[in-house]
Chimera marker file (.cmm) of the C-alpha trace (Angstrom):
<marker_set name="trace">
<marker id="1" x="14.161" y="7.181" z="-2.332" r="1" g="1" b="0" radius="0.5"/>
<marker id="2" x="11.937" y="6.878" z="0.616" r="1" g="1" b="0" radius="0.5"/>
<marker id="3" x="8.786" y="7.803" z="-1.908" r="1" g="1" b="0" radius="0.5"/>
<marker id="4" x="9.339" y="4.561" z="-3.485" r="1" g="1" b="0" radius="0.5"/>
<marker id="5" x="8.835" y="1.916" z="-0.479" r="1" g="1" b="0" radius="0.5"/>
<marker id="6" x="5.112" y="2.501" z="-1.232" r="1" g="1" b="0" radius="0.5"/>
<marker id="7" x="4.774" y="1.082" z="-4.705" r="1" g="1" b="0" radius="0.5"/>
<marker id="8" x="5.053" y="-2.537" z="-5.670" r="1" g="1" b="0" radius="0.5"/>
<marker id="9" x="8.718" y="-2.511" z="-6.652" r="1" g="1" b="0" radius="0.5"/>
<marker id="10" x="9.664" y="-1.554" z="-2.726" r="1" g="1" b="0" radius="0.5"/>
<marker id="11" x="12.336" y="-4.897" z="-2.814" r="1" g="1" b="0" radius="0.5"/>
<marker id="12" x="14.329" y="-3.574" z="-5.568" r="1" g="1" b="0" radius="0.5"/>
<marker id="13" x="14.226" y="0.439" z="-3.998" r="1" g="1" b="0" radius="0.5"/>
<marker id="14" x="15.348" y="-0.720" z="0.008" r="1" g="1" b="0" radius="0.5"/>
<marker id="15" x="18.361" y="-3.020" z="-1.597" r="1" g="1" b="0" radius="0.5"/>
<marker id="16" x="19.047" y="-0.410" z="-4.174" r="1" g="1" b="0" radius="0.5"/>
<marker id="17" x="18.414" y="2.240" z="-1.138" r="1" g="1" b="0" radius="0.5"/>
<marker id="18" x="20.595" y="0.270" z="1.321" r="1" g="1" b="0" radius="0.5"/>
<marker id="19" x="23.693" y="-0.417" z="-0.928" r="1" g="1" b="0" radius="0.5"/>
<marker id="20" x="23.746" y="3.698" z="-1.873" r="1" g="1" b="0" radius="0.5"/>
<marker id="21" x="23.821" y="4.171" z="1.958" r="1" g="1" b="0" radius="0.5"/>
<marker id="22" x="26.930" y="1.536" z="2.372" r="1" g="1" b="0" radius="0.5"/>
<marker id="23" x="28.886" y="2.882" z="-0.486" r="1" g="1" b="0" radius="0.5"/>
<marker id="24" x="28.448" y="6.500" z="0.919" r="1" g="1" b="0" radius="0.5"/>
<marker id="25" x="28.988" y="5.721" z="4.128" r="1" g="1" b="0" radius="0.5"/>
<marker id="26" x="32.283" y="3.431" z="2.975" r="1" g="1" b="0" radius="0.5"/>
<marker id="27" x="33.734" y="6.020" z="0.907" r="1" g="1" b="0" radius="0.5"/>
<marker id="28" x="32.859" y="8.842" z="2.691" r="1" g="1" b="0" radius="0.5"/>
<marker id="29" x="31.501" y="10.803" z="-0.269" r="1" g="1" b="0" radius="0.5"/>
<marker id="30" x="27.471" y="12.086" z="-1.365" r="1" g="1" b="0" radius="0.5"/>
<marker id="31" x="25.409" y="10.770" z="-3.225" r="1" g="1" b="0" radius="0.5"/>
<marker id="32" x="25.981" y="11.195" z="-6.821" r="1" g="1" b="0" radius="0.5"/>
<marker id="33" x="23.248" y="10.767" z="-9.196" r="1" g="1" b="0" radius="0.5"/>
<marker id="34" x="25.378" y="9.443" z="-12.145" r="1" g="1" b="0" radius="0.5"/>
<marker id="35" x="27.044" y="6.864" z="-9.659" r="1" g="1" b="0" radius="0.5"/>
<marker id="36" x="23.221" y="5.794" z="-8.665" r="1" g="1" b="0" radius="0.5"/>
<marker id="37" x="22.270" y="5.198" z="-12.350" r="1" g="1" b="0" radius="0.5"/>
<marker id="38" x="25.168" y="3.281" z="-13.320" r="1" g="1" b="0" radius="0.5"/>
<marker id="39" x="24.036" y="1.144" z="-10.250" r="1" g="1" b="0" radius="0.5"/>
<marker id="40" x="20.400" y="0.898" z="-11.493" r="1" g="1" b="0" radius="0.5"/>
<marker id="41" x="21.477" y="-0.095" z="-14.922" r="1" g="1" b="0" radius="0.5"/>
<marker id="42" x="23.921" y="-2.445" z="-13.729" r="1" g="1" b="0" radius="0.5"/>
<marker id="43" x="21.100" y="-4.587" z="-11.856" r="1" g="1" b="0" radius="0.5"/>
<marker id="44" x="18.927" y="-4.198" z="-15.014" r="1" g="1" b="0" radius="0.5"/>
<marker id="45" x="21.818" y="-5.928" z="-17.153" r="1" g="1" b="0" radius="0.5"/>
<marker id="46" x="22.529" y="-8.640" z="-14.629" r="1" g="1" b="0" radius="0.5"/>
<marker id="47" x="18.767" y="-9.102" z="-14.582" r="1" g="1" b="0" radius="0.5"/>
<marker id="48" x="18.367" y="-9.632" z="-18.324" r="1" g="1" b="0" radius="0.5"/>
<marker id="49" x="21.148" y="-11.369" z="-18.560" r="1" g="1" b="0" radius="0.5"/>
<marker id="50" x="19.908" y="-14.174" z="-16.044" r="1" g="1" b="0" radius="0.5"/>
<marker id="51" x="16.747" y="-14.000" z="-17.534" r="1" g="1" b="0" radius="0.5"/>
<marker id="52" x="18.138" y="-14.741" z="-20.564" r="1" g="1" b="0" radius="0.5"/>
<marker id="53" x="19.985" y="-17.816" z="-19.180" r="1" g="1" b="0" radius="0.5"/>
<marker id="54" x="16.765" y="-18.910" z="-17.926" r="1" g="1" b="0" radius="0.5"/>
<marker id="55" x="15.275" y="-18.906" z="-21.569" r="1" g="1" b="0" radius="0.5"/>
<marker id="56" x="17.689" y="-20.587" z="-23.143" r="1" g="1" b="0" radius="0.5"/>
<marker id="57" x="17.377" y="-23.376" z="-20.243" r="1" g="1" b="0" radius="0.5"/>
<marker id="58" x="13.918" y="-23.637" z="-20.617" r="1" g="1" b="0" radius="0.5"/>
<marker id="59" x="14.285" y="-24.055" z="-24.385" r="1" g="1" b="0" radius="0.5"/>
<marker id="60" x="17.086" y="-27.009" z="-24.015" r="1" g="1" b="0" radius="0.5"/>
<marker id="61" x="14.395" y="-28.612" z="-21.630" r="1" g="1" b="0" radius="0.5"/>
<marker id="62" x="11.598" y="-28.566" z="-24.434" r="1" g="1" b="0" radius="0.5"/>
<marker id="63" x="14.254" y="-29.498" z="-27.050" r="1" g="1" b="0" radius="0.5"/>
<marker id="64" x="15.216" y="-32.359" z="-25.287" r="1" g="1" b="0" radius="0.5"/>
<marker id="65" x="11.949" y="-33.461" z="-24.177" r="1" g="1" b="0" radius="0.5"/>
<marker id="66" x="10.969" y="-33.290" z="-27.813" r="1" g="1" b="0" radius="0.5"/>
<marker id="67" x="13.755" y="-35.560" z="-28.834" r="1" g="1" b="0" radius="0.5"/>
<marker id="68" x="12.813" y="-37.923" z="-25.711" r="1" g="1" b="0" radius="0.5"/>
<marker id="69" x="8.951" y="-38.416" z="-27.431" r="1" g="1" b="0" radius="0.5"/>
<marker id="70" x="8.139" y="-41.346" z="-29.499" r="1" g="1" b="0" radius="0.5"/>
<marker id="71" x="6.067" y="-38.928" z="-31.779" r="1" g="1" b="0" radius="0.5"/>
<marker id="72" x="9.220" y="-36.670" z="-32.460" r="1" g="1" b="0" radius="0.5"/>
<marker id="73" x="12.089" y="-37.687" z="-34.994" r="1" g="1" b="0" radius="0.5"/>
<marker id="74" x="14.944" y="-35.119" z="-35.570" r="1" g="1" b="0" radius="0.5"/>
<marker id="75" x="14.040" y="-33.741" z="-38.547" r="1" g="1" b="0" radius="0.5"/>
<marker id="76" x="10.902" y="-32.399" z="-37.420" r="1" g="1" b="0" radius="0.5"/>
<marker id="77" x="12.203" y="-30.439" z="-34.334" r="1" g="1" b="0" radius="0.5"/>
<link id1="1" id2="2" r="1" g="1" b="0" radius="0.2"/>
<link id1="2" id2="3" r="1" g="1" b="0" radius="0.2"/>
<link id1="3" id2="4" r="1" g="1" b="0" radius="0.2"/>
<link id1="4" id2="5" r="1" g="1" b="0" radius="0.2"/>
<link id1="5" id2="6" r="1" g="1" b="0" radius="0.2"/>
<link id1="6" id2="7" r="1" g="1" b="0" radius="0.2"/>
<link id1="7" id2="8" r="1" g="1" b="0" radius="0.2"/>
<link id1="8" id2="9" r="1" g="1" b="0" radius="0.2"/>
<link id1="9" id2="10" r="1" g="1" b="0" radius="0.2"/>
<link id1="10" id2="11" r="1" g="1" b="0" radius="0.2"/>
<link id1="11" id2="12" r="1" g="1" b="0" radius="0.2"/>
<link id1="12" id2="13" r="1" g="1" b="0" radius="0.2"/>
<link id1="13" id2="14" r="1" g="1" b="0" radius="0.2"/>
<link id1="14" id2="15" r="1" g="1" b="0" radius="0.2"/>
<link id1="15" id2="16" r="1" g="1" b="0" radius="0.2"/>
<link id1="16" id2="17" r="1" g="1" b="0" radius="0.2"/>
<link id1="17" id2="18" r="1" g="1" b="0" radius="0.2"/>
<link id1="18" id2="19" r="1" g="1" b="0" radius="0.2"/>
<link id1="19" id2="20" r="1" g="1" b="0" radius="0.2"/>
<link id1="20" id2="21" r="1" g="1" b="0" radius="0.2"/>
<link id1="21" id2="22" r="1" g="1" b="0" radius="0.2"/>
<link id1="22" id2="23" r="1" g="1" b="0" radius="0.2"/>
<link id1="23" id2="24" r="1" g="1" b="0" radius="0.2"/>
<link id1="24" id2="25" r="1" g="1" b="0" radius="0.2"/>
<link id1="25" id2="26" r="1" g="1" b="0" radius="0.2"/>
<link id1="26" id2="27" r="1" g="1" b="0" radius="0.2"/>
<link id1="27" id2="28" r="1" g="1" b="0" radius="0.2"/>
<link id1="28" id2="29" r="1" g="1" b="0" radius="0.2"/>
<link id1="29" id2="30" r="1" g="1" b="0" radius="0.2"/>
<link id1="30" id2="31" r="1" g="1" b="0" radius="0.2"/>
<link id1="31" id2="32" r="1" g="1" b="0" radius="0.2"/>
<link id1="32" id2="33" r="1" g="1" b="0" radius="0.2"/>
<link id1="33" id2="34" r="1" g="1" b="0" radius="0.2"/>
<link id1="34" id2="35" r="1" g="1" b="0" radius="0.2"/>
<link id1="35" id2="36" r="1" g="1" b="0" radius="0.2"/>
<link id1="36" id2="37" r="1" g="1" b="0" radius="0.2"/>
<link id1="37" id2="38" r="1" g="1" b="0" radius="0.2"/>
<link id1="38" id2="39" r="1" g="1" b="0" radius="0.2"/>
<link id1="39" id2="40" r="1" g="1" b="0" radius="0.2"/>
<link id1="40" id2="41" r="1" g="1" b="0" radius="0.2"/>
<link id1="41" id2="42" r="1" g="1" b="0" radius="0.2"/>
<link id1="42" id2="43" r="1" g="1" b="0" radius="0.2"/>
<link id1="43" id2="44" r="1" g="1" b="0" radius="0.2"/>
<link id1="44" id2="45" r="1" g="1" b="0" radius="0.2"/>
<link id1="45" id2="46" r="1" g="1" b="0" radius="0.2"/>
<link id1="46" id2="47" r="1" g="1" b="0" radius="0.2"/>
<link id1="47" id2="48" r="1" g="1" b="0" radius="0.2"/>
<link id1="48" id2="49" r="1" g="1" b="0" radius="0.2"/>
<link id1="49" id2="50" r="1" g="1" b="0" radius="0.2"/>
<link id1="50" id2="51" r="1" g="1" b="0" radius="0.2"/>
<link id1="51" id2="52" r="1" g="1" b="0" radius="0.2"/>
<link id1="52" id2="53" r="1" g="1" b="0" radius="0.2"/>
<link id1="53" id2="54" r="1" g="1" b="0" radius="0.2"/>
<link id1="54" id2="55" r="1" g="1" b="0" radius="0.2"/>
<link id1="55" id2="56" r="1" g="1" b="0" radius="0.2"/>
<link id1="56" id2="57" r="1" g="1" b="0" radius="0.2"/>
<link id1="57" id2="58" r="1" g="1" b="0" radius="0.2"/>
<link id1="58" id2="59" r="1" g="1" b="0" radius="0.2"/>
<link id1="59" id2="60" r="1" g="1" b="0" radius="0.2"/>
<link id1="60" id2="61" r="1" g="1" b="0" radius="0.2"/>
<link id1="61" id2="62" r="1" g="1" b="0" radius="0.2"/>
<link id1="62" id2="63" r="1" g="1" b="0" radius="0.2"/>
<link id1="63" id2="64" r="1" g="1" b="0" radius="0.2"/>
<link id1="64" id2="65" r="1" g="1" b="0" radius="0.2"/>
<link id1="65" id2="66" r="1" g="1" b="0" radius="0.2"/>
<link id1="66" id2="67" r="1" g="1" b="0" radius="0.2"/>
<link id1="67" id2="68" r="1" g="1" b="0" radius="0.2"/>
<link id1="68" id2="69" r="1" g="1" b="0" radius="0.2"/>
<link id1="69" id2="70" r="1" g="1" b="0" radius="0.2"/>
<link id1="70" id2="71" r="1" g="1" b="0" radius="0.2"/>
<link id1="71" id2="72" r="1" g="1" b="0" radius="0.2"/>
<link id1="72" id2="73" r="1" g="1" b="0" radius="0.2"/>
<link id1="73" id2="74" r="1" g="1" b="0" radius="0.2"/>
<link id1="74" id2="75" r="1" g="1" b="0" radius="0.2"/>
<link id1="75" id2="76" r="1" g="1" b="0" radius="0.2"/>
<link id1="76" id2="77" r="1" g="1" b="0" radius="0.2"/>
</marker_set>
């Protein structure tokens, strides 16, 4: 994991680095692979999940600022 503090993405490789060390360390078992890619996808999910919570914000914004305009009735939104 070290290799990957170089590239851009070096946020997302030390938290995903330092939480790997803490639940080895806690449990008192290695590293396992298949443990470290359920962890990876996990952070992926929660990321497109907010992300998609943040879209459908921003589209309630425009909707509503839509309805807000003079220029805008209801039937044309």
């Amino acid at each position: 994991m070290a290799i990957n503090s170089v590239n851009t993405y070096s946020r997302l490789s030390d938290s995903l680095e330092r939480e790997l060390v803490q639940a080895a360390n806690s449990t008192g078992q290695s590293y396992s692979g298949i443990e470290g890619l359920g962890m990876v996808f996990g952070y992926i999910g929660r990321a497109a999940s907010a992300f998609g919570r943040y879209l459908i914000l921003v589209a309630e914004a425009v909707h509503e600022a839509r309805l807000r305009d003079g220029r805008h009735t209801r039937f044309m939104c």
